[in-house]
Backbone bond lengths (Angstrom), bond angles and torsions (degrees), N, CA, C in turn:
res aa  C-N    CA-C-N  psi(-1)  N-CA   C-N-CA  omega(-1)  CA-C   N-CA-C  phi
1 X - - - 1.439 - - 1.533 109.28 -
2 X 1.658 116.16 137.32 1.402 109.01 -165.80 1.521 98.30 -92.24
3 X 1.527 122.76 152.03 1.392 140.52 154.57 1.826 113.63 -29.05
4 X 1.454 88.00 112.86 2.173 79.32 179.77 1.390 90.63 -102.52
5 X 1.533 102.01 169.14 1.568 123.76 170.55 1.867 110.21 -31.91
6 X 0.826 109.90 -56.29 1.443 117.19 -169.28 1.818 105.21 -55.13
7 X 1.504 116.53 -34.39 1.416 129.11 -158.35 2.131 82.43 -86.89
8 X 0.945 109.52 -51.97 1.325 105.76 -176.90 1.148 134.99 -56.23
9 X 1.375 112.22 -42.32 1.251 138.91 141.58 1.440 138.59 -4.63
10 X 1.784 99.59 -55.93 1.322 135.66 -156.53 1.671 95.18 -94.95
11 X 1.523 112.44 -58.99 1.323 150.39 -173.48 1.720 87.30 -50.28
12 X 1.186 124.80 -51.25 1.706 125.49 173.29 1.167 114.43 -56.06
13 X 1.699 102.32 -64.49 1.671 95.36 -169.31 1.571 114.75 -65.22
14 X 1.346 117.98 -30.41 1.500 126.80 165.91 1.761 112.39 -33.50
15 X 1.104 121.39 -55.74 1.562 137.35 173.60 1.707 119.55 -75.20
16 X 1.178 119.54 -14.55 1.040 138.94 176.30 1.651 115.18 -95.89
17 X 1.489 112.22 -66.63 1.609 134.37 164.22 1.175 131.09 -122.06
18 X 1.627 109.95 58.97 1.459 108.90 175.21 1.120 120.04 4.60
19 X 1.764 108.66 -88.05 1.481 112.94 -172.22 1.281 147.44 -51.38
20 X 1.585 107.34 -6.78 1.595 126.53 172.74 1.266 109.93 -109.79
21 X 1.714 110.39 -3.73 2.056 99.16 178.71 1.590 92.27 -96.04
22 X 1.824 136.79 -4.60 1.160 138.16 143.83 1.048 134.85 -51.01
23 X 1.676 120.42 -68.16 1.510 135.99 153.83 1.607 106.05 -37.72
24 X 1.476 119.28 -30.41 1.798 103.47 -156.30 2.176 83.19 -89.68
25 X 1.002 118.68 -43.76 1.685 118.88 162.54 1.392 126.34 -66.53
26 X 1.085 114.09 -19.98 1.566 105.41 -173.59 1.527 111.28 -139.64
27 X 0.821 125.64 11.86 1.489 128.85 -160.58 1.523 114.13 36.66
28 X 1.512 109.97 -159.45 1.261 124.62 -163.47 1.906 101.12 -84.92
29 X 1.448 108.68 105.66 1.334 97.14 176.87 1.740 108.77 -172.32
30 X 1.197 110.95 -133.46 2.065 86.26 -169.88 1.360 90.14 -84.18
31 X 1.694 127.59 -35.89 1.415 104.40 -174.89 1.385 130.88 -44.79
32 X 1.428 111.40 -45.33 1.602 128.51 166.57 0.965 93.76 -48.98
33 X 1.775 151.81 -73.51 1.370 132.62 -153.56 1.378 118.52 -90.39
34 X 1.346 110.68 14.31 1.576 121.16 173.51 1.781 92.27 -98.90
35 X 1.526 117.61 -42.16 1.618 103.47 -174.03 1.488 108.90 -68.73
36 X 1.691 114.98 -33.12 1.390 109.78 -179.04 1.371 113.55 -56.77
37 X 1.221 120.38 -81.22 1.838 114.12 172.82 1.268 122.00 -5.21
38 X 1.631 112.84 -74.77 1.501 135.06 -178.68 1.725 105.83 -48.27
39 X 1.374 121.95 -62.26 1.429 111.45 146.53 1.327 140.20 2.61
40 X 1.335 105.83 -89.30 1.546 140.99 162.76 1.196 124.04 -52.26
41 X 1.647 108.23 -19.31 1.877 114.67 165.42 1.228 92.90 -99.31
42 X 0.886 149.25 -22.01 1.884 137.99 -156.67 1.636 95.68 168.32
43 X 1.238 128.09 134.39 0.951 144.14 145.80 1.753 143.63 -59.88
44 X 1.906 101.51 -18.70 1.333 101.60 164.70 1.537 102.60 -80.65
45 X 1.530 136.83 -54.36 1.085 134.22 174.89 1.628 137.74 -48.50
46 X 1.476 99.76 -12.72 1.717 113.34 144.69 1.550 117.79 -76.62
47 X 1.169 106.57 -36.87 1.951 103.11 168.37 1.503 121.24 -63.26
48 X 1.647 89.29 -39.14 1.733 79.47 171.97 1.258 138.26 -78.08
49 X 1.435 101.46 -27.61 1.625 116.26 163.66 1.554 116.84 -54.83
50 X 1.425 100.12 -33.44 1.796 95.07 -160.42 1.770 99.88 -87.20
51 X 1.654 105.71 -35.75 1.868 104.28 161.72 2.015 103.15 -52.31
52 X 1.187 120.41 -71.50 1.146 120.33 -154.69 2.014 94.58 -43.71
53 X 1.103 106.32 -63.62 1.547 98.68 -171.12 1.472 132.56 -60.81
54 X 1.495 103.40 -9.43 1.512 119.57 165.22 1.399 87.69 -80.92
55 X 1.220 129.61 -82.75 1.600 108.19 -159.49 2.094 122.45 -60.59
56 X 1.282 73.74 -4.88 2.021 62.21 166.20 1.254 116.47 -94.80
57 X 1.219 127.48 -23.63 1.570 141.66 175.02 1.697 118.90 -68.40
58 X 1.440 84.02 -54.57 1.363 92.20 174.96 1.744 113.86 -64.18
59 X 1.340 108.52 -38.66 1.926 108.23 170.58 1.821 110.92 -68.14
60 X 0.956 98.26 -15.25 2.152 103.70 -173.67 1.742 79.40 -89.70
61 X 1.025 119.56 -44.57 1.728 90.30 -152.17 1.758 92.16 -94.27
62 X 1.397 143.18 -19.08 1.036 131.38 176.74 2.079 114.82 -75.18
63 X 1.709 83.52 -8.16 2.006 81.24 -165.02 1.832 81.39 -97.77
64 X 0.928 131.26 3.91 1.430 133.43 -176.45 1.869 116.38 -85.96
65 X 1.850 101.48 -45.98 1.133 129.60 153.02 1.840 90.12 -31.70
């Protein structure tokens, strides 16, 4: 299934603001306070967290489809 506007979107602010391309996928919960920390120690390792959890979410809810 190809990437829509909305997935791209997300995929930006994720690289831009970790902590809200989390909150905007997962709401308020340990993921959010696992991206904040990681953030706050280093900033590439909040990008990667906040990609990694967009793409696991996004594969759970498309293999659910």
């Amino acid at each position: 299934m190809p990437l829509t506007g909305s997935d791209i979107i997300k995929i930006v602010i994720a690289v831009i603001l970790p902590p809200l391309g989390v909150f905007l996928e997962r709401g308020c919960g340990a993921d959010l306070l696992i991206n904040i920390l990681l953030t706050v120690l280093g900033y590439i390792p909040g990008i990667i967290h906040a990609l990694y959890v967009k793409s696991y979410y996004q594969n759970a809810r498309r293999s659910m489809d």
